[in-house]
PAZA-214783 format. One record per residue (C-alpha): residue in one letter; x, y, z. Coordinates in nm, 2 decimals. Each point is the difference from the previous one (the first is absolute). Layout:
N
@r A&c1 X&c2 Y&c3 Z .
...
# end
This chain:
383
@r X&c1 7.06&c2 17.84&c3 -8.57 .
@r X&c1 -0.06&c2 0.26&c3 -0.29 .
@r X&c1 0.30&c2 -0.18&c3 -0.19 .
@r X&c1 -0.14&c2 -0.32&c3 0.01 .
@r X&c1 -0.40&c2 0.10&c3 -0.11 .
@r X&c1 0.20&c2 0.20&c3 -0.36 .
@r X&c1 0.22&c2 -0.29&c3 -0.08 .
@r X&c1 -0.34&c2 -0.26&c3 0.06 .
@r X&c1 -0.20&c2 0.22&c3 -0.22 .
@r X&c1 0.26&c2 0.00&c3 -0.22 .
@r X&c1 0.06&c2 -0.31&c3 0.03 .
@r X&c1 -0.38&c2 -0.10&c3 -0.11 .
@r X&c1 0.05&c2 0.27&c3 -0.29 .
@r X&c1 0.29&c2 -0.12&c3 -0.14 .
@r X&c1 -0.21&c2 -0.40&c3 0.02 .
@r X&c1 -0.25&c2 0.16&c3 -0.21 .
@r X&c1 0.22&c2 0.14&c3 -0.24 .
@r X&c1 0.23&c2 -0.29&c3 -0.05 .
@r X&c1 -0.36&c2 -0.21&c3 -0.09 .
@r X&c1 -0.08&c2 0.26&c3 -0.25 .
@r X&c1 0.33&c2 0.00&c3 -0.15 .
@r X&c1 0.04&c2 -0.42&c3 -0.04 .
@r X&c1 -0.37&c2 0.05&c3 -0.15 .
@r X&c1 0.15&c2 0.24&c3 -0.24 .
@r X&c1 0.33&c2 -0.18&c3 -0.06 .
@r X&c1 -0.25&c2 -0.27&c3 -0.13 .
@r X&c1 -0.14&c2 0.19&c3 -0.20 .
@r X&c1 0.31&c2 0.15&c3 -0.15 .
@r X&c1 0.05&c2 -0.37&c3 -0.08 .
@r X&c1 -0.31&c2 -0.05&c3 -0.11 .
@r X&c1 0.11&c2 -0.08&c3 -0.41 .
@r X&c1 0.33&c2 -0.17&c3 0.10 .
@r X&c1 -0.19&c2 -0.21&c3 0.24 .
@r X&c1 -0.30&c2 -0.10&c3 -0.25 .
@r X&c1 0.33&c2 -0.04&c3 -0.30 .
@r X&c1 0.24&c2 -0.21&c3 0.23 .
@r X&c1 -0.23&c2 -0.25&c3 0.20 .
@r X&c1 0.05&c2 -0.32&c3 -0.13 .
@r X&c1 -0.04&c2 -0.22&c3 0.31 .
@r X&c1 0.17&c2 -0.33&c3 0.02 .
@r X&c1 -0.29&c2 -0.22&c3 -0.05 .
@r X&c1 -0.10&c2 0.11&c3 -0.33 .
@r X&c1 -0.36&c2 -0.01&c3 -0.16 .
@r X&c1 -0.12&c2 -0.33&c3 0.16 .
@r X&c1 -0.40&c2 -0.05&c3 -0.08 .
@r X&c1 -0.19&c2 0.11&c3 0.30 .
@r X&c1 -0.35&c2 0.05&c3 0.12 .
@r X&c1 -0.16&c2 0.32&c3 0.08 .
@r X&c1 -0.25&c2 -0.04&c3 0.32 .
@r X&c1 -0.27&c2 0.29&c3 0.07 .
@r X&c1 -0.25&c2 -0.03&c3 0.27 .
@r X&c1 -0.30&c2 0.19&c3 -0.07 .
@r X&c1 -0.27&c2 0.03&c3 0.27 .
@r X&c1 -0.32&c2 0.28&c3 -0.12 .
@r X&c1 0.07&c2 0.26&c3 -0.23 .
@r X&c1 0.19&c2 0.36&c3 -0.03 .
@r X&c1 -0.04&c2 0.29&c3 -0.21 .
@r X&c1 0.32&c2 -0.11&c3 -0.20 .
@r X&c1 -0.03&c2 -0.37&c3 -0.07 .
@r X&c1 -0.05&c2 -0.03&c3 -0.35 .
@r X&c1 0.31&c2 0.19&c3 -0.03 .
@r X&c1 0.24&c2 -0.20&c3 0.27 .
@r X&c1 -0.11&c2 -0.35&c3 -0.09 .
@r X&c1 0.00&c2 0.04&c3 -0.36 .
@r X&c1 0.35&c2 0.13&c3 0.08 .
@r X&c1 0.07&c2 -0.39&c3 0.07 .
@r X&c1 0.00&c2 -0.06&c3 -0.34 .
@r X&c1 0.21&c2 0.26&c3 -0.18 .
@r X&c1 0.34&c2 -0.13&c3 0.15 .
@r X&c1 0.29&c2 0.04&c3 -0.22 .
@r X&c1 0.12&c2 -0.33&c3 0.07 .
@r X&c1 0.02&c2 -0.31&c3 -0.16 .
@r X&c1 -0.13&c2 -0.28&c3 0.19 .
@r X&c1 -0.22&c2 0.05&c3 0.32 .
@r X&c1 -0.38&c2 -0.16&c3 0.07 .
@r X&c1 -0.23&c2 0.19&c3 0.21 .
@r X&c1 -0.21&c2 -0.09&c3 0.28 .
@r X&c1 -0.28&c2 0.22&c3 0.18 .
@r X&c1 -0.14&c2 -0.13&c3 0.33 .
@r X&c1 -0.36&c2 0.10&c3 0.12 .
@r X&c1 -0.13&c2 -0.09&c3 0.35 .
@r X&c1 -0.31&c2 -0.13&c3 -0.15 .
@r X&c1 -0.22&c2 -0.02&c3 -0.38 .
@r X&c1 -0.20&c2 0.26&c3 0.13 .
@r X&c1 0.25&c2 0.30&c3 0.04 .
@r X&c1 -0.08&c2 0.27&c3 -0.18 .
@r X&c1 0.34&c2 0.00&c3 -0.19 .
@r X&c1 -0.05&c2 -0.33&c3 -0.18 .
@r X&c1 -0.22&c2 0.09&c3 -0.28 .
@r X&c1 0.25&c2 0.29&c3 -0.08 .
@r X&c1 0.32&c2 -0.28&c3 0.01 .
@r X&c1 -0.20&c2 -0.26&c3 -0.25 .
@r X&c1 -0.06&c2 0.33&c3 -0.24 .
@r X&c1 0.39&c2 0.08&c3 0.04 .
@r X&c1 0.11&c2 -0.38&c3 -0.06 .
@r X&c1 -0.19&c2 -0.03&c3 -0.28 .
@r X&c1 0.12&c2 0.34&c3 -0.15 .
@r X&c1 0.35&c2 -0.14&c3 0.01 .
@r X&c1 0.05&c2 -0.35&c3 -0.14 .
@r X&c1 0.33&c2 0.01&c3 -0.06 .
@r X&c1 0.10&c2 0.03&c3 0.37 .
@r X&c1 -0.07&c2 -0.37&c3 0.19 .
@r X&c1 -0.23&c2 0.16&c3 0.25 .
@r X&c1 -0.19&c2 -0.17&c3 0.26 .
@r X&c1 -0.25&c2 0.13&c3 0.27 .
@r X&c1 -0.08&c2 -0.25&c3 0.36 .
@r X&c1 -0.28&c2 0.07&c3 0.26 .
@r X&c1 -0.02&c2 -0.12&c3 0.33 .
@r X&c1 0.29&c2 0.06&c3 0.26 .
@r X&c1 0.18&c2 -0.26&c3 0.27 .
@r X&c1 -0.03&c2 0.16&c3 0.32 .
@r X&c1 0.36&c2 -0.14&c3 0.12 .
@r X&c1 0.09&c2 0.31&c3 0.19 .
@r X&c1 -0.14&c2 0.33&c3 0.16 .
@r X&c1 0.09&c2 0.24&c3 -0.33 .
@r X&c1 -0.30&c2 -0.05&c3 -0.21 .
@r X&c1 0.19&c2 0.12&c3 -0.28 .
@r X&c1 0.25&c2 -0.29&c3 0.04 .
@r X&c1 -0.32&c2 -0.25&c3 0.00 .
@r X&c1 -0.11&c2 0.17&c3 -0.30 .
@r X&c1 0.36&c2 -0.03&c3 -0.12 .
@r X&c1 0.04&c2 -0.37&c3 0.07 .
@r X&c1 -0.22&c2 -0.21&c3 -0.29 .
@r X&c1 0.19&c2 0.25&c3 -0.27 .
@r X&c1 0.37&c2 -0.09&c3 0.14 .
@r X&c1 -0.06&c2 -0.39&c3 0.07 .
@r X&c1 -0.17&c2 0.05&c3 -0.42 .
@r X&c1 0.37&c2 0.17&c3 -0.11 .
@r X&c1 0.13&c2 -0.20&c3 -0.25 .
@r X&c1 0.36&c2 0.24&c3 0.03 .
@r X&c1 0.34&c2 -0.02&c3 0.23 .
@r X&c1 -0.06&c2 0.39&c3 0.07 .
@r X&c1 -0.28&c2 0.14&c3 0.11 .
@r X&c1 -0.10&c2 0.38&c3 0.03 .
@r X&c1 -0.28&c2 0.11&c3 0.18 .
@r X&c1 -0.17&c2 0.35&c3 -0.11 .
@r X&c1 -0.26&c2 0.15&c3 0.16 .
@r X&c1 -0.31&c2 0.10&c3 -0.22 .
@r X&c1 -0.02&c2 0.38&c3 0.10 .
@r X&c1 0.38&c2 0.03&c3 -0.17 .
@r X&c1 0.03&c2 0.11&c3 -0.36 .
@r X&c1 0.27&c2 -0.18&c3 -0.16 .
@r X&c1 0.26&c2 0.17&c3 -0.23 .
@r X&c1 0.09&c2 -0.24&c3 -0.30 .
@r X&c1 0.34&c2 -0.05&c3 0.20 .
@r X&c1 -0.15&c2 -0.09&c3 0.33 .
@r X&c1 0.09&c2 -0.39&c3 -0.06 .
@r X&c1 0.35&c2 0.09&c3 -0.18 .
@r X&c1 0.09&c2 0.22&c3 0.30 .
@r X&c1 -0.09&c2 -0.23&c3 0.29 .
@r X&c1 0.14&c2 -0.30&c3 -0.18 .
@r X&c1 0.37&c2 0.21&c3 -0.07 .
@r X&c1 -0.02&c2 0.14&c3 0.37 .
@r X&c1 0.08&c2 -0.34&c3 0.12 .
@r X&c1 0.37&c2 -0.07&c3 0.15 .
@r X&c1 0.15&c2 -0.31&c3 0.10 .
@r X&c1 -0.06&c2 0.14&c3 0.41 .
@r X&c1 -0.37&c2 0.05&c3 -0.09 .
@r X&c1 -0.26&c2 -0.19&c3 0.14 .
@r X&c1 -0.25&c2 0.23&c3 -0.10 .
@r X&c1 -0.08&c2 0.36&c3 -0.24 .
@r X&c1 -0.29&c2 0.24&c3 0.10 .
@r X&c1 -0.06&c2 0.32&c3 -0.04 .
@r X&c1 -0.22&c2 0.26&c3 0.18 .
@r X&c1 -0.28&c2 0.20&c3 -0.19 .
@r X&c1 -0.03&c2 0.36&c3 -0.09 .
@r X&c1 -0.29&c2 0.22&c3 -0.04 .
@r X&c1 -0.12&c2 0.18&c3 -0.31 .
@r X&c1 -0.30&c2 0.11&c3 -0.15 .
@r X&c1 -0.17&c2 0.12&c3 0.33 .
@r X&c1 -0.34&c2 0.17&c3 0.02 .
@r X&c1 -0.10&c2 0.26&c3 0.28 .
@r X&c1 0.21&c2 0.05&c3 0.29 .
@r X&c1 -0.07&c2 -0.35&c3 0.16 .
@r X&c1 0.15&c2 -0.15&c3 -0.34 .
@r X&c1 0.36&c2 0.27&c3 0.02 .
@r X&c1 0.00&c2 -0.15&c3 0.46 .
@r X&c1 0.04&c2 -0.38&c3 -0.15 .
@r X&c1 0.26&c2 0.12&c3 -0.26 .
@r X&c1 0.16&c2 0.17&c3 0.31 .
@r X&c1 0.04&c2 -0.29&c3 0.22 .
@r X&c1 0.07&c2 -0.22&c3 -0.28 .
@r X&c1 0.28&c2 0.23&c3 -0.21 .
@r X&c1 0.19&c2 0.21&c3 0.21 .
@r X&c1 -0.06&c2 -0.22&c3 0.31 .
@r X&c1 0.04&c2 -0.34&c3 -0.03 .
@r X&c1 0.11&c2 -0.08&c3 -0.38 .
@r X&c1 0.26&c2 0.30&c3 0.12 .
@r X&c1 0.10&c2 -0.20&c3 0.33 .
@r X&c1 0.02&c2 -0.35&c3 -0.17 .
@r X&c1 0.16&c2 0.08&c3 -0.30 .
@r X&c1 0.25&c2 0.14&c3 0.25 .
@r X&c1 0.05&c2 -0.24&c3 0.21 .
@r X&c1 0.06&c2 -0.25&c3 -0.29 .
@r X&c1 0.28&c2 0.21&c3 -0.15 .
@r X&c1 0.16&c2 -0.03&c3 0.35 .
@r X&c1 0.01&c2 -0.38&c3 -0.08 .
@r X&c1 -0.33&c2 -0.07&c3 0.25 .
@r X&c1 -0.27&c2 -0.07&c3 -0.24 .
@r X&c1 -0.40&c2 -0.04&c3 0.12 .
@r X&c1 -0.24&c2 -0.22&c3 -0.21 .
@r X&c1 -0.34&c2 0.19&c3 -0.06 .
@r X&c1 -0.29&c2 -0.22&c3 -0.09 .
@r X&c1 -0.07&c2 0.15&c3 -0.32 .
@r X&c1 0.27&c2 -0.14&c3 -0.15 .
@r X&c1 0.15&c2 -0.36&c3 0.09 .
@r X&c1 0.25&c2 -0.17&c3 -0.27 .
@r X&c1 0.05&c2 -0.41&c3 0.14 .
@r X&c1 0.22&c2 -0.20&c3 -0.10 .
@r X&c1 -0.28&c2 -0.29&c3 0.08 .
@r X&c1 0.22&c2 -0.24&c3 0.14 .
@r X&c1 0.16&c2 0.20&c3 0.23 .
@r X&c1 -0.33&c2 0.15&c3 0.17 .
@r X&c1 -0.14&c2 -0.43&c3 -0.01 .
@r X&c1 0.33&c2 -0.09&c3 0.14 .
@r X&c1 -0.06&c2 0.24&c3 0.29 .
@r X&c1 -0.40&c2 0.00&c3 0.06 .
@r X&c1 -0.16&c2 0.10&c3 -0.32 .
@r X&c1 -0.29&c2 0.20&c3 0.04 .
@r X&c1 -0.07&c2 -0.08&c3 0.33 .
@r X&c1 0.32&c2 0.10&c3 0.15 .
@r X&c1 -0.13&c2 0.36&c3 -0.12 .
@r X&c1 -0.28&c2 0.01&c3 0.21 .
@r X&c1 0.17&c2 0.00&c3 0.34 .
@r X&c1 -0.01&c2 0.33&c3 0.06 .
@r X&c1 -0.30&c2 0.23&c3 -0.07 .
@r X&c1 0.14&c2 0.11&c3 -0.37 .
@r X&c1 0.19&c2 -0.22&c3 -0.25 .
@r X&c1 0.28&c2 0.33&c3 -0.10 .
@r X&c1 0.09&c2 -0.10&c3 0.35 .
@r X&c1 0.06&c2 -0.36&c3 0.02 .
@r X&c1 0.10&c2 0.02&c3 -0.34 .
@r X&c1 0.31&c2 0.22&c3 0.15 .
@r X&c1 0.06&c2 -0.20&c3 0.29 .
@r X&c1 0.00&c2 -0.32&c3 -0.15 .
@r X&c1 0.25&c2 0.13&c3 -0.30 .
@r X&c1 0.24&c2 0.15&c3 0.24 .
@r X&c1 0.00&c2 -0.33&c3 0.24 .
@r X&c1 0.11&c2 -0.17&c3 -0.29 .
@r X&c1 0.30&c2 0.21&c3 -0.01 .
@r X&c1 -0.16&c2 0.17&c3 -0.34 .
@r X&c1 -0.05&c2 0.34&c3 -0.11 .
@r X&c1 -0.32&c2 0.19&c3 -0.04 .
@r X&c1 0.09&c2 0.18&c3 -0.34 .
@r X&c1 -0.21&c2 0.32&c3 -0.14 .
@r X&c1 -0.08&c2 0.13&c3 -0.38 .
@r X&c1 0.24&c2 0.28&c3 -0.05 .
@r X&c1 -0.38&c2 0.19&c3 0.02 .
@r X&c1 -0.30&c2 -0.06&c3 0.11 .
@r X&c1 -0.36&c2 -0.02&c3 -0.24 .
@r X&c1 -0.30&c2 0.17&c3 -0.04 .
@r X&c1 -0.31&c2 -0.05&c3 0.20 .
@r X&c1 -0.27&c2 0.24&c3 -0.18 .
@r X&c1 -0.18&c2 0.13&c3 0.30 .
@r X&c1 -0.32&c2 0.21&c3 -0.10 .
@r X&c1 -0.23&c2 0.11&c3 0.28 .
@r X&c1 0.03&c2 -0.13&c3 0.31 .
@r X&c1 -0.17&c2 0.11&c3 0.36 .
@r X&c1 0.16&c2 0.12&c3 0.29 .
@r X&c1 -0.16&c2 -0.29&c3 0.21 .
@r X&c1 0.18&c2 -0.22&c3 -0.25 .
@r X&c1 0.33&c2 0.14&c3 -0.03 .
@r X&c1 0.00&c2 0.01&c3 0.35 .
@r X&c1 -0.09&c2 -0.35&c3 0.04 .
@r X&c1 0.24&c2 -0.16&c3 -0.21 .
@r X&c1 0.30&c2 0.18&c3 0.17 .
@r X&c1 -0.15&c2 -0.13&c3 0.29 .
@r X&c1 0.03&c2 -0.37&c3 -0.10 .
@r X&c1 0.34&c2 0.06&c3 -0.16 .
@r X&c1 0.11&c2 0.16&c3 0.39 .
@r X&c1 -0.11&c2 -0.30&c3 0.12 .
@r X&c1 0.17&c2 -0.20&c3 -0.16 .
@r X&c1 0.34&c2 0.14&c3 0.06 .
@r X&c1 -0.09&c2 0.01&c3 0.32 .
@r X&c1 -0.01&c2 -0.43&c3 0.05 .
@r X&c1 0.20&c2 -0.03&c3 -0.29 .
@r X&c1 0.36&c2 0.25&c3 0.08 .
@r X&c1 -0.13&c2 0.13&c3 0.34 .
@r X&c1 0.36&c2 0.14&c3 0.07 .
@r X&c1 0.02&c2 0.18&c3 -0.31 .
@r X&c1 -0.37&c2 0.12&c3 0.08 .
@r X&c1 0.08&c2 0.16&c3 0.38 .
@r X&c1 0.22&c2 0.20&c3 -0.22 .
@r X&c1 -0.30&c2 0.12&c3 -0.24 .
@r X&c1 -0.04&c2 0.33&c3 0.19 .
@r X&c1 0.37&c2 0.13&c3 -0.12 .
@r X&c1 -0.17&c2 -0.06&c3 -0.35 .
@r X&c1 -0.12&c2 0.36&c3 -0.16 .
@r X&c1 0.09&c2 0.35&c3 0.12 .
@r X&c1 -0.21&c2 0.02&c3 0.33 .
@r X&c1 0.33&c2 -0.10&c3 0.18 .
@r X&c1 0.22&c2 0.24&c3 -0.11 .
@r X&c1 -0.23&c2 0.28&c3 0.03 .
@r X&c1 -0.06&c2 -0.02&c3 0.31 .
@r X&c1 0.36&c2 -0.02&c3 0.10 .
@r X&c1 0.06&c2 0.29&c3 -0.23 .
@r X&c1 -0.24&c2 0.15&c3 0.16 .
@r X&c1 0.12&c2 -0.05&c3 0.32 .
@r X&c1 0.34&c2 0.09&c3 -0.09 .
@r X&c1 -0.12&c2 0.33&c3 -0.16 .
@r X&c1 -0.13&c2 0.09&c3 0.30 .
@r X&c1 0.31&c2 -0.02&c3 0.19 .
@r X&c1 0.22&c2 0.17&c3 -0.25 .
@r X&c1 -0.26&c2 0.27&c3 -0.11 .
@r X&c1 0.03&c2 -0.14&c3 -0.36 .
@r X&c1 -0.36&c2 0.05&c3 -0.13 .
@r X&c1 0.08&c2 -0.08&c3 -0.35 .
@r X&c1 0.12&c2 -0.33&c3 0.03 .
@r X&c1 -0.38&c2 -0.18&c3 -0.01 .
@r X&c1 -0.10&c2 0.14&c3 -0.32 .
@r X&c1 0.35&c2 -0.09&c3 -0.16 .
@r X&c1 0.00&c2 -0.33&c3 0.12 .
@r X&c1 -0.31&c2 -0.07&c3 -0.12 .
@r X&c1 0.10&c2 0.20&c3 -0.36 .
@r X&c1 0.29&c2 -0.29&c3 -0.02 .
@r X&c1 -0.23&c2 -0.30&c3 0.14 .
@r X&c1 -0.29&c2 0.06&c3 -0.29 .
@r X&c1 0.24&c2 0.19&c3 -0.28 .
@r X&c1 0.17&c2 -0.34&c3 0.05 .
@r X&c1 -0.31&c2 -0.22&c3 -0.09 .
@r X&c1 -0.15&c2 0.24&c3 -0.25 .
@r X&c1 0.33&c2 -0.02&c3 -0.22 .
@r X&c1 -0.04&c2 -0.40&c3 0.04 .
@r X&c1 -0.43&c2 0.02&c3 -0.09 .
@r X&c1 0.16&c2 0.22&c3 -0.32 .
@r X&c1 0.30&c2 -0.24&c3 -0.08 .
@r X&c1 -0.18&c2 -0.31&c3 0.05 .
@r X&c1 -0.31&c2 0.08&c3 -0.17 .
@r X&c1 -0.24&c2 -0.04&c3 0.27 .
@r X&c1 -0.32&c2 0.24&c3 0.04 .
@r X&c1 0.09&c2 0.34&c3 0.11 .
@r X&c1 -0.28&c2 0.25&c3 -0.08 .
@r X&c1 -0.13&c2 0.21&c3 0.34 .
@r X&c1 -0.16&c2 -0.27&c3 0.13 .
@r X&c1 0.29&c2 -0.24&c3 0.01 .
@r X&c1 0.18&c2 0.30&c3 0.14 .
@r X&c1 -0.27&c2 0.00&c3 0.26 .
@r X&c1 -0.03&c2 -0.28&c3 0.08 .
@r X&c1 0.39&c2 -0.09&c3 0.13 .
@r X&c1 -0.06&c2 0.21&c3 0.34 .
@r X&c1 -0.34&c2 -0.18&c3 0.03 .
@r X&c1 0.19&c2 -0.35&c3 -0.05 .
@r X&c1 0.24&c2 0.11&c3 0.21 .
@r X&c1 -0.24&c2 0.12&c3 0.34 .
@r X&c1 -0.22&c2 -0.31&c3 -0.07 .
@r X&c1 0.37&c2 -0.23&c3 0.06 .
@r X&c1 -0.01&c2 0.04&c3 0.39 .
@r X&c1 -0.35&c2 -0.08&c3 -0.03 .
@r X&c1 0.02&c2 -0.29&c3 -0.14 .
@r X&c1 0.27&c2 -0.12&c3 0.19 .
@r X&c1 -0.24&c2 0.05&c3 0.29 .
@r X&c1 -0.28&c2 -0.14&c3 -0.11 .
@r X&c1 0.17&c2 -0.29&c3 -0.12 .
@r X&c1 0.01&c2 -0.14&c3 0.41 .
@r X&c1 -0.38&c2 0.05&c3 0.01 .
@r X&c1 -0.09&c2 -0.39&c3 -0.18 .
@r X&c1 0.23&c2 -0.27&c3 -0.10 .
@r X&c1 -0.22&c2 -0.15&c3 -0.30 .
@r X&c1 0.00&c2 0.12&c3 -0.35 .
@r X&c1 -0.21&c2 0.03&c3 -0.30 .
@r X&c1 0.04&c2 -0.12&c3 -0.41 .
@r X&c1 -0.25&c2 0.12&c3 -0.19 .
@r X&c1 -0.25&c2 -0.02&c3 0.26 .
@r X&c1 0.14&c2 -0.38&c3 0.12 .
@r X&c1 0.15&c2 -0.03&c3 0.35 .
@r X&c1 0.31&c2 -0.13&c3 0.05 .
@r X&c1 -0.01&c2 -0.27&c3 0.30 .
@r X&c1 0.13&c2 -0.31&c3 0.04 .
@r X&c1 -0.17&c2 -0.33&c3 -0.14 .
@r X&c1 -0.18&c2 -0.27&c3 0.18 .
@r X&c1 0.01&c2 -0.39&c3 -0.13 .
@r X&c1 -0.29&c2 0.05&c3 -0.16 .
@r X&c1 0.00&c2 0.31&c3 -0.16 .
@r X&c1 0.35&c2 -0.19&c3 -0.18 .
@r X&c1 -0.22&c2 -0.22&c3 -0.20 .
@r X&c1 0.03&c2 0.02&c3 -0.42 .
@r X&c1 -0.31&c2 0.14&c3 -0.15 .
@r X&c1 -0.05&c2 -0.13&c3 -0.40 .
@r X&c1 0.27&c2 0.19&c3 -0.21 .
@r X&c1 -0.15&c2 0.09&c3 -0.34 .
@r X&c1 0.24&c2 0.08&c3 -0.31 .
@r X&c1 -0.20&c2 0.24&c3 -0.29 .
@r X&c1 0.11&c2 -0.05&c3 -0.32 .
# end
């Protein structure tokens, strides 16, 4: 009985370890990668699509980010739910800063499914003018290469390329918590997974080909479930397609954030792999160190070995501090402290996740339509 609690600790270790090292294997890449992608589809013209709904600290900075693309031939299209949101004045002053990129911004969504985002999304894709279609969300700061990279990360099995976001620029203790979850949690986990040949979408990122999405739904098929990263997934892999990742993810400038709302936006995001991969998420609670701990702990016990907690835990954090250094991410003390408070928060979560099925974005509920609430309010186009 011992035998078998050491080799599923180290079993879990080793799991942890192996996700840290294909993260840093990616980043040992990280210039060959950016040097060698050519894709196979070339530099077609596309449309950039970002959904704005209120404002954040950083949105000067993300959406002007739309229009600094090194690359040649792309129009952009920013979707707000209505002319009153509090971003549009802000996206008429950026359009007009930059008349040499073709530029447009719509108000008014379609409410075709239960994702609000998707009915804000829906007037912008329907305007496209492109064959490709990537969708950005507006709280992402784009690198001059974002459109480059997803464009040359498509393969001829791709049905679709998205990345996951990181964390940076964090303020106060609730700011370094998001980075947590975000960085060495899940960007750690996907980016994994996806260098084991099982990719994930993640909504802040969605590269179409725009046929291929129409052919099989369009925008409504995204709204099935309770989050489009999951439909988008499940409807790329039942077309026998691949779900293909940046060789790394992009920033998502975080600032200062509250507790209550890191809290709830982890909540939401537990939701949703709960409908969405609800195998993958009975398995959630073998995700941090919690497991292993306590069958070292156990273990110790029996075999009078009192040092093996704190060397366990040694390798389990040395492990994701060398990655925080390597990749970049925020590491000062609060980063530092803020892993073991990510990490007794996960069982939490997983928790409360069974307490309410319905989720929240940006104060919208998510929950399904009725006829009427399907009807097409006026769509206005702002030059």
């Amino acid at each position: 009985m011992t035998e078998a609690v050491i080799v599923l600790a180290a079993a879990l270790l080793a799991a942890h370890l192996l996700t840290v090292g294909l993260y840093l294997n990616r980043l040992r890449r990280r210039q060959q990668l950016t040097s060698t992608l050519q894709g196979i589809i070339g530099q077609p013209r596309l449309t950039l699509l970002r959904p704005v709904c209120g404002r954040e600290a950083f949105d000067r900075e993300t959406l002007e980010s739309s229009f600094l693309q090194d690359y040649p031939d792309y129009e952009i299209i920013f979707c707000a739910p209505s002319a009153d949101d509090p971003c549009v004045p802000l996206l008429k002053e950026l359009i007009a800063a930059h008349p040499e990129r073709p530029a447009r911004l719509l108000t008014g969504e379609r409410r075709v499914t239960r994702n609000p985002k998707l009915n804000n999304l829906f007037p912008g894709w329907q305007a496209a003018t492109t064959d490709w279609v990537c969708m950005a969300d507006s709280n992402l700061s784009l690198p001059a290469t974002y459109l480059a990279t997803v464009v040359a990360s498509w393969d001829e099995r791709a049905g679709l390329v998205s990345s996951p976001p990181i964390g940076e620029r964090p303020d106060g203790l609730a700011g370094s918590l998001e980075c947590a979850f975000l960085n060495g949690n899940q960007a750690r986990l996907q980016l994994a997974s996806d260098s084991l040949g099982n990719g994930f979408a993640q909504g802040k990122t969605l590269f179409w080909n725009r046929k291929m999405l129409d052919d099989a739904g369009g925008i409504e098929a995204l709204g099935r479930y309770l989050a489009e990263d999951v439909n988008a997934t499940k409807l790329v892999r039942a077309a026998g397609l691949k779900v293909r990742l940046t060789p790394l993810p992009f920033a998502q400038p975080i600032g200062r954030r509250s507790f209550r709302d890191v809290w709830n936006r982890q909540l939401r995001w537990s939701r949703v792999r709960r409908d969405g991969f609800p195998l993958l998420f009975a398995a959630e609670p073998l995700n941090g160190p919690l497991a292993p701990f306590l069958l070292a702990t156990i273990a110790a016990d029996r075999l009078d070995m009192a040092a093996a907690l704190p060397a366990i835990a040694l390798i389990w954090y040395g492990a994701e501090f060398v990655l925080m250094r390597r990749a970049g991410w925020p590491s000062a003390w609060r980063d530092l402290l803020a892993l073991p408070l990510r990490d007794a928060l996960l069982p939490i979560l997983w928790l409360a996740t069974f307490l309410k099925r319905d989720i929240e974005w940006r104060g919208n509920a998510i929950a399904p339509l009725s006829a009427d609430e399907r009807m097409t309010p006026a769509l206005v186009e702002h030059d």
